[in-house]
C-alpha positions in Angstrom: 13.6 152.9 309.6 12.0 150.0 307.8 14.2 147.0 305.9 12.2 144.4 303.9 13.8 142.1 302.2 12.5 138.8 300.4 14.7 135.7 299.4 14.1 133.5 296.4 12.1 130.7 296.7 13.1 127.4 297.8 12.3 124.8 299.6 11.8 126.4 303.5 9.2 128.9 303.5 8.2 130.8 306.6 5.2 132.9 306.7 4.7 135.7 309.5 2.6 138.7 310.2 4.4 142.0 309.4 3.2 145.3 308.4 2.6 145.7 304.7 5.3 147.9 303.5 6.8 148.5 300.2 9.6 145.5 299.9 13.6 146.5 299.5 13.4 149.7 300.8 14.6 151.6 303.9 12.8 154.2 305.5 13.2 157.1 307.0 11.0 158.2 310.3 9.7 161.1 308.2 8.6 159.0 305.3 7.6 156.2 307.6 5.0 158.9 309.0 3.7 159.4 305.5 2.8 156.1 305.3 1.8 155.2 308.4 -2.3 155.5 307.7 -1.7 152.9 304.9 -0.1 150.5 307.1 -2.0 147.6 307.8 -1.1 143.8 308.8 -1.0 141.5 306.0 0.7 138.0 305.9 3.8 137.7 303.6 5.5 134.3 302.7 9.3 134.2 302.9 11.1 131.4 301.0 14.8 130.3 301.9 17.1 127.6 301.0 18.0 125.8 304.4 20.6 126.7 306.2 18.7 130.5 305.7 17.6 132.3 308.5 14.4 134.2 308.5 14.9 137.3 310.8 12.3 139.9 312.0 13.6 142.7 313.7 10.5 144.2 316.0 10.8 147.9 317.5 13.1 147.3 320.3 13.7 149.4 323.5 16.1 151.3 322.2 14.4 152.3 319.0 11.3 153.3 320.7 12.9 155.4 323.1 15.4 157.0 320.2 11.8 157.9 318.0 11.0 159.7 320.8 13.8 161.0 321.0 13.7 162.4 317.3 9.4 163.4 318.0 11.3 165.8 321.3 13.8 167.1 318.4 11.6 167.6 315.1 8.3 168.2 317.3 6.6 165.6 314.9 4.6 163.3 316.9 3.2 161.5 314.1 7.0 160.6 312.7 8.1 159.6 315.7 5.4 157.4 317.0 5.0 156.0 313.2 9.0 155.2 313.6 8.5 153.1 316.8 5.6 151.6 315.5 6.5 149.9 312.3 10.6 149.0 312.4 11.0 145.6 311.0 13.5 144.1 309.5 13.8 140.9 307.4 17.1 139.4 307.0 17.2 136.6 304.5 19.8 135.1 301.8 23.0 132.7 301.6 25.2 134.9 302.9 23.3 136.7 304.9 23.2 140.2 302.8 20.1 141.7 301.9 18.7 141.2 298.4 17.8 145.6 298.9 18.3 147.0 295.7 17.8 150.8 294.6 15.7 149.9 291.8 12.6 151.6 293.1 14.6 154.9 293.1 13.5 157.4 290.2 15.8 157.6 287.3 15.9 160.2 285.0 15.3 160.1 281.1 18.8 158.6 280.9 18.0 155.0 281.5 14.6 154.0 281.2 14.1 151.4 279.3 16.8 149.5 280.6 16.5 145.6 280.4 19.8 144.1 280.0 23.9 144.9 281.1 24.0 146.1 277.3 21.4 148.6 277.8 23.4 150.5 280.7 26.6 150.4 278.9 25.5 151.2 275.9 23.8 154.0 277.5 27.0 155.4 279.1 29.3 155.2 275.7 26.3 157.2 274.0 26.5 159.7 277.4 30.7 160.1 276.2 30.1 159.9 272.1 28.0 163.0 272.8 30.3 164.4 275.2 28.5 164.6 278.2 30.9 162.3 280.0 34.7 162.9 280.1 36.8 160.1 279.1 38.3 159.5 282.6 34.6 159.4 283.8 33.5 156.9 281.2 36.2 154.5 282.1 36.2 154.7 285.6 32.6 153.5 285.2 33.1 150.7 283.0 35.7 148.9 285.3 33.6 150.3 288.8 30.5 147.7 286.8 32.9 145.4 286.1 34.5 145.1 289.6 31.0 145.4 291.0 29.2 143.3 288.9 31.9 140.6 289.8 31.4 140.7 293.4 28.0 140.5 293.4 27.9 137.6 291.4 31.0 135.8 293.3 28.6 136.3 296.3 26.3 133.9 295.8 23.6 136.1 295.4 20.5 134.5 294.0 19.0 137.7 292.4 23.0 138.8 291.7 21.6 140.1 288.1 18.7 142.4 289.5 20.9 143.3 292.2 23.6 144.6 289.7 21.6 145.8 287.0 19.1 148.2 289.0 21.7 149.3 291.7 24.3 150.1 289.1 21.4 151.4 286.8 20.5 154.3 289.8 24.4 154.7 290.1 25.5 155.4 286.2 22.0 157.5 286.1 22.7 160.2 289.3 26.5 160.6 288.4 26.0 161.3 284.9 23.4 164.2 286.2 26.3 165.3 288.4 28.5 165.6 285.9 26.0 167.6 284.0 25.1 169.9 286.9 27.8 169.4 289.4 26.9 169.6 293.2 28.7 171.6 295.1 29.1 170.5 299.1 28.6 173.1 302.0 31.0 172.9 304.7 28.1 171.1 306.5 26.3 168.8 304.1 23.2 167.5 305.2 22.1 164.3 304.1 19.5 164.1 300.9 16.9 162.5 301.6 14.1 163.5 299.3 12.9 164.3 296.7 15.8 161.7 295.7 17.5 159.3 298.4 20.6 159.3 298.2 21.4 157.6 301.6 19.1 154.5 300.4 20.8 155.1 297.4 24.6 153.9 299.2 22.9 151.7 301.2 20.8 149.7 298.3 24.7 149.4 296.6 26.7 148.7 299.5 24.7 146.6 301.6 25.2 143.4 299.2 28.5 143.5 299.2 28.6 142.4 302.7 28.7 138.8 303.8 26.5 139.4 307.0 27.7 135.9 308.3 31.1 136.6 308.7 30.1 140.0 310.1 30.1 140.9 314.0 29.2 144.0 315.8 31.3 144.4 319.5 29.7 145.9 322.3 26.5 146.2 321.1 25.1 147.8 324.4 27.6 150.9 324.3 25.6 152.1 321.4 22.5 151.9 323.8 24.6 154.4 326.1 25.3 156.3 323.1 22.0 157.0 322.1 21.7 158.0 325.3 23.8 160.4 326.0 22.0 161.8 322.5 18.7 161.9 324.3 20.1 163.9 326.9 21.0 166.6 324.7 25.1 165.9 325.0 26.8 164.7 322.0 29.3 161.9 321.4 32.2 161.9 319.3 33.8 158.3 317.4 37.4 158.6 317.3 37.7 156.0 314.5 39.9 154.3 312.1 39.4 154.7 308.6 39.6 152.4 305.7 37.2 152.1 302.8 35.5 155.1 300.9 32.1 152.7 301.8 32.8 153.2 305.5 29.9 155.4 306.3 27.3 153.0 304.7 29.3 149.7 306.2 28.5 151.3 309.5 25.0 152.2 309.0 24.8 148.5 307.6 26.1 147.0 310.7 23.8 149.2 312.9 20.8 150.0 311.1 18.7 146.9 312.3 19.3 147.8 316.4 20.4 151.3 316.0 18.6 153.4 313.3 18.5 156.5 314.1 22.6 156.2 314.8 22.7 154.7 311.3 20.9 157.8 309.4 22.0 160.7 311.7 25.7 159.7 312.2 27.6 163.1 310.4 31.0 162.4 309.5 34.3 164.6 309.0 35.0 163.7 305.2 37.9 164.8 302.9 37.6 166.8 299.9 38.2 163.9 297.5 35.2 162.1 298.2 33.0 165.5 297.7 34.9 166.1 294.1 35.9 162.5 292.7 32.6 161.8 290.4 32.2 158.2 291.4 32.1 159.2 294.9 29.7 161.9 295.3 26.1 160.8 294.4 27.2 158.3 297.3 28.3 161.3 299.9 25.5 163.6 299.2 23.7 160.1 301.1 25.8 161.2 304.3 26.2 164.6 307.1 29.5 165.6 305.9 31.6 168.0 307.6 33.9 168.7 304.6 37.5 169.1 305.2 41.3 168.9 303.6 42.9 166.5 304.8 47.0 166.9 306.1 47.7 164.7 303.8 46.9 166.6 300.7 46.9 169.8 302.2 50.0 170.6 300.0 49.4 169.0 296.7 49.1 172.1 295.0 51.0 175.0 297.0 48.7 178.0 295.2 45.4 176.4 296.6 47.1 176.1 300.4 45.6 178.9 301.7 42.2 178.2 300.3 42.1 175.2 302.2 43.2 176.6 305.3 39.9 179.1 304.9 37.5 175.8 304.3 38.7 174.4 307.1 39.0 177.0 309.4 34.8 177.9 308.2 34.1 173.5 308.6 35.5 173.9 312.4 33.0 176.6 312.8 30.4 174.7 311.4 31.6 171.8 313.8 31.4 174.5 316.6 28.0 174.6 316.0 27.0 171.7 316.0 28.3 170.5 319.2 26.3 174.0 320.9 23.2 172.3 319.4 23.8 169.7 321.1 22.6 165.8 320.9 25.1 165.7 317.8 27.3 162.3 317.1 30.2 163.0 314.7 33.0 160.4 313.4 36.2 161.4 312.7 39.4 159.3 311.8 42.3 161.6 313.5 44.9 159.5 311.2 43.6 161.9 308.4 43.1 159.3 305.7 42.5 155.9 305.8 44.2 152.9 306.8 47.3 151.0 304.7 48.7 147.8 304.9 52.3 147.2 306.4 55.2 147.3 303.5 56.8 144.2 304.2 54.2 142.0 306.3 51.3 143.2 304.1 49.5 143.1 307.6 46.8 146.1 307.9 46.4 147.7 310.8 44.7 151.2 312.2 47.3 154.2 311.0 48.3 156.1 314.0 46.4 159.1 315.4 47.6 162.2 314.8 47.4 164.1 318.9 47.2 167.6 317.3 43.9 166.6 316.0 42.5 164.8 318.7 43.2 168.0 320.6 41.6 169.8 318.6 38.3 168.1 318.7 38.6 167.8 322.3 39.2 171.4 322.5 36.2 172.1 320.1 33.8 169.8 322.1 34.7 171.4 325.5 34.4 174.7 324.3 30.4 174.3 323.0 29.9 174.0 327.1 28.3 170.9 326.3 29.2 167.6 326.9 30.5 165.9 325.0 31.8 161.6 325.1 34.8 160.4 323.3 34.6 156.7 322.3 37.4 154.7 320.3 35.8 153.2 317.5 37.1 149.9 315.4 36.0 149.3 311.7 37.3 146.6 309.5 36.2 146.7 306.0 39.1 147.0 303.4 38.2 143.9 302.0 34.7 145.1 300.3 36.9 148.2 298.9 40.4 148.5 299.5 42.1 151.9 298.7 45.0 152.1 296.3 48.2 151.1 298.4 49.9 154.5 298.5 48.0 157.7 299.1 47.8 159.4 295.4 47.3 162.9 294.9 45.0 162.5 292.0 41.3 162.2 291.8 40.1 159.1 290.6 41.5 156.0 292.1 40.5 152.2 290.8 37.8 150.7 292.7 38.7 147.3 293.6 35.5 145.2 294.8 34.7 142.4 296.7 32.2 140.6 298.9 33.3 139.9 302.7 32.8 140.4 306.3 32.8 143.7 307.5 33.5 144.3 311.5 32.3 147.5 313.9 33.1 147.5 317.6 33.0 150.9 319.9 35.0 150.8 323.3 34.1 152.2 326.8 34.3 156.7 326.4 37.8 157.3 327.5 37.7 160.8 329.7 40.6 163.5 328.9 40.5 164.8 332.1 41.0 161.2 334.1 43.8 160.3 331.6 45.3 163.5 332.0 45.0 163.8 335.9 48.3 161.8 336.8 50.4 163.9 334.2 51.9 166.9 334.5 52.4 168.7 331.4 49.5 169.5 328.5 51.7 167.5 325.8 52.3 164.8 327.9 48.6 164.7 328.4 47.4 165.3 324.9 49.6 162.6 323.7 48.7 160.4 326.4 44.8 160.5 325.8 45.9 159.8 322.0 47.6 157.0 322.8 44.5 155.5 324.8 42.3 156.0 322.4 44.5 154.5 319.5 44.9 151.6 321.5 41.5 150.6 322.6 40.6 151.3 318.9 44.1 148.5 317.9 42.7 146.1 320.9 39.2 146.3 319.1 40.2 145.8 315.5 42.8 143.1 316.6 39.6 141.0 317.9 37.3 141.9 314.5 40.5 140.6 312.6 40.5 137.2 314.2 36.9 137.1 314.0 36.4 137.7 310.8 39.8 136.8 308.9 40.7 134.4 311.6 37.3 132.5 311.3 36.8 132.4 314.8 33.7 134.4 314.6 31.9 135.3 318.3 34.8 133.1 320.3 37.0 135.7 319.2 35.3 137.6 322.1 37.4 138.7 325.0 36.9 140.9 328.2 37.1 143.9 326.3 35.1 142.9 323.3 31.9 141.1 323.0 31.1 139.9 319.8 27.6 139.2 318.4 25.3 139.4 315.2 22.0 141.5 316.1 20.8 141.1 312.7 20.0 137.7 313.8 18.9 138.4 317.4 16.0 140.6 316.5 12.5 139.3 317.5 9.1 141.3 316.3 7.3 142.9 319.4 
C-alpha cells in the first residue's frame, strides 16, 4: 500500500527522494505491481507550516515480510515484491490527517462538471425532482454534507474545500448508482477493489476526519505477532468493541502506515443495516463482510425471523470456511451492536459481551482444526460518528460528524483452554473466558480514553498498554 499526501505551502519546506507515485492515493499490492515498471525516483518538495511534521514511512520489516507473505498466497511475485518495494507514506498537515481525497476516483455521468458546493446539490435535488432518489434518501444526504462539510472545515484543514467537495462528490455519485441498481451483499462480501475502489473510496472520506495528533495506537508490536501467526497459515480472531459505523476504516487508518496488509485484508462480522441503509453501503462494499443479523434486531419484524435465522445459519458456514482456509483475521464485536453511553453519567464505555457468542466463535475456530488466536481488541472512535443514543429499528439514522482523535489498542491472545483449566464446569468456563476478554478489552479503552479525552496522550501508558504514534515513527529504508 502506498499513501502520498502533500500539505499546502508555507514557510518549512522539506524536499526528499521518494518514488514517483500518483499523489493522494492508496494502493493496493496488485495495483502497486501494475505500476511498478513506471516507478522511478524523482525528488518532490513538501511544504508545511511549522510545527508540521514531514513523515516518510519506508518498507519496514514487517511489511516486507507480510508482501511475501501475500506473493506465497496469490503466487504473484511481481505484486508482492512491488508491495515491499515501494510503501511510503507521507504524513503532513495541522492536525495531522491526511489531505487524501477520492477525487481521482471515476465518477459517472452524474457529476462531472462539478465546480462548486452548488453544483453537487443541485445535482442531487435534480436526481429526486426526477425521481431517481426517494425523499428519505435526498435528505439524509443533504444534512450527511452538511455534518461533513462542517467537520472538515472545523478541522483546520487547509484544502477543507477540495477535501469536501471531491470526497462528497465520489460519495453522492456511487450511492445514487446504488439506488439505481441496488447491490445486493453475499454472505461473504469481498472487498471491491476494482474496476471502482471502494475501500480507497472510505478511506479518502474517513481518513480526514481524524485528528492524527490526538491519536495513539497501543501495543503496536502485537500486530507484528499477528501478522505472524497469518504467515503461518493460522488465523486470528479480534474480539472487539464496537462504536462507529466508520470503525472498519478508523482501523485501517490507524494501521495502514505499519500494518497494510492487516489494514486491507481485515474481514469483519457486519450487521444487516449497514449492507441495506443507502448512506452506508457504497462505504461497506470497501470492506470483507461477513453479513449477519444482529440479536438485537433479530425480532423487529416477527414474519422475517426465520429468514434471518437461514442467513445466519449460511454466514457461519461461510465463516467455517474461512477459518479451514486458513491465515484469515476476522473482527467481531460479541456485544452485537455498538457501544452507548451510560444513562445518567453520559460516560461511554465497551457494552458487555454477550458469552453465547464468544462461544460460538470459539467453537467455530476450533472446529476448522486450525488455529486459531483470540485477541481483545479496544477502539475508541464515537466522537468522529456517534450512533443515535438508543438502538432504533429503522434504517436510516442521522449522521452526526466530527473531527477528533481516534484510539486502537490489541491485548496479549487470551487462551480458552488456560482460562478454562482451573474451572470445572463448561458455563463457568465460557463465561469466564468472556469475562477476560471483556476486561482486557475495558483496561485498554480505559487507557485510549485518558489518552485521548484526558489529554495525557503517550503518559497515559501503563504496564498493559503502550501507547505510541507510528505514523510519526516511520523512516524510509
Amino acid at each position: 500500500m502506498v499513501i502520498l499526501s502533500i500539505a499546502p505551502s508555507s514557510s518549512t519546506v522539506f524536499t526528499s527522494p521518494v518514488p514517483a507515485l500518483i499523489p493522494a492515493r492508496v494502493y493496493s499490492s496488485s495495483s502497486l505491481a501494475l505500476a511498478a515498471a513506471r516507478i522511478t525516483t524523482t525528488t518532490f518538495s513538501f511544504s508545511a507550516r511549522c510545527p508540521w511534521t514531514v513523515v516518510l514511512c519506508g518498507a519496514s520489516k514487517s511489511v516486507r515480510v507480510m508482501a511475501e507473505f501475500v506473493e506465497d498466497k496469490k503466487k504473484d511475485s511481481t505484486a508482492a515484491s512491488a508491495a515491499a518495494a515501494a510503501v511510503v507514506a507521507v504524513s503532513a498537515s495541522a492536525s495531522g490527517s491526511s489531505s487524501t481525497s477520492a477525487s481521482e476516483l471515476p465518477l459517472s455521468l452524474n457529476f462531472v462538471d462539478l465546480r462548486t458546493e452548488e453544483d453537487l446539490l443541485s445535482g442531487i435535488n435534480r436526481a429526486a425532482e426526477a425521481g431517481r432518489l426517494p425523499l428519505h434518501v435526498t435528505q439524509g444526504l443533504d444534512e450527511l454534507y452538511q455534518n461533513y462539510r462542517n467537520a472538515i472545515y472545523e478541522s483546520g484543514h487547509p484544502k477543507a474545500h477540495d477535501v469536501v467537495l471531491s470526497n462528497m462528490a465520489v460519495v453522492f455519485d456511487r450511492i445514487l448508482m446504488d439506488v439505481k441498481d441496488p447491490f445486493e451483499f453475499p454472505s461473504y462480501h469481498k472487498a471491491i477493489r476494482e474496476p471502482f475502489d471502494y475501500y480507497l473510496l472510505g478511506q479518502s472520506y474517513i481518513r480526514p476526519l481524524i485528528d492524527f495528533r490526538n491519536s495513539y495506537v497501543g501495543n503496536i508490536s502485537l500486530f507484528d505477532e499477528i501478522e505472524q501467526k497469518l504467515q503461518q497459515g493460522e488465523n486470528v480472531i479480534l474480539m472487539s468493541n464496537h462504536q462507529t459505523e466508520a470503525d472498519p476504516a478508523i482501523i485501517a487508518s490507524l494501521l495502514e502506515s505499519t500494518h497494510p496488509y492487516l489494514a486491507e485484508n481485515m474481514a469483519y462480522v457486519a450487521g444487516d443495516r449497514v449492507i441495506t441503509d443507502p448512506l452506508c453501503k457504497p462505504f461497506s462494499m470497501g470492506r470483507n463482510l461477513i453479513c449477519v443479523y444482529s440479536k438485537k434486531h433479530m425480532y423487529d419484524d416477527p414474519e422475517l425471523v426465520e429468514m434471518k435465522r437461514r442467513a445466519n445459519t449460511k454466514s457461519l458456514k461461510e465463516m467455517a470456511l474461512l477459518f479451514r482456509d486458513g491465515s484469515n483475521i476476522i473482527w467481531i464485536a460479541p456485544s452485537g451492536g455498538r457501544d452507548r453511553p451510560d444513562p445518567v453519567t453520559k460516560e461511554w464505555y465497551p457494552a458487555p459481551f454477550d458469552a453465547s457468542s464468544v462461544d460460538n466463535m470459539r467453537r467455530l475456530a476450533e472446529h476448522a482444526g486450525i488455529p486459531g488466536h483470540f485477541y481483545p481488541l479496544a477502539i475508541l472512535c464515537y466522537d468522529i460518528m456517534p450512533p443515535p443514543l438508543q438502538v432504533e429499528k429503522e434504517i436510516g439514522e442521522k449522521r452526526v460528524i466530527s473531527f477528533h482523535g481516534a484510539g486502537l489498542s490489541v491485548g496479549p491472545k487470551i487462551s480458552f483452554h488456560e482460562v478454562a483449566a482451573t474451572l470445572d464446569g463448561a458455563e463457568e468456563a465460557k463465561v469466564a473466558y468472556t469475562k477476560a476478554l471483556y476486561d482486557s478489552v475495558s483496561e485498554q479503552y480505559n487507557v485510549l480514553k485518558s489518552a485521548i479525552n484526558g489529554k495525557q496522550g503517550v503518559d497515559a501508558s501503563t504496564t498493559a498498554v503502550s501507547l505510541s504514534q507510528p505514523w510519526k515513527s516511520c523512516q524510509l529504508n
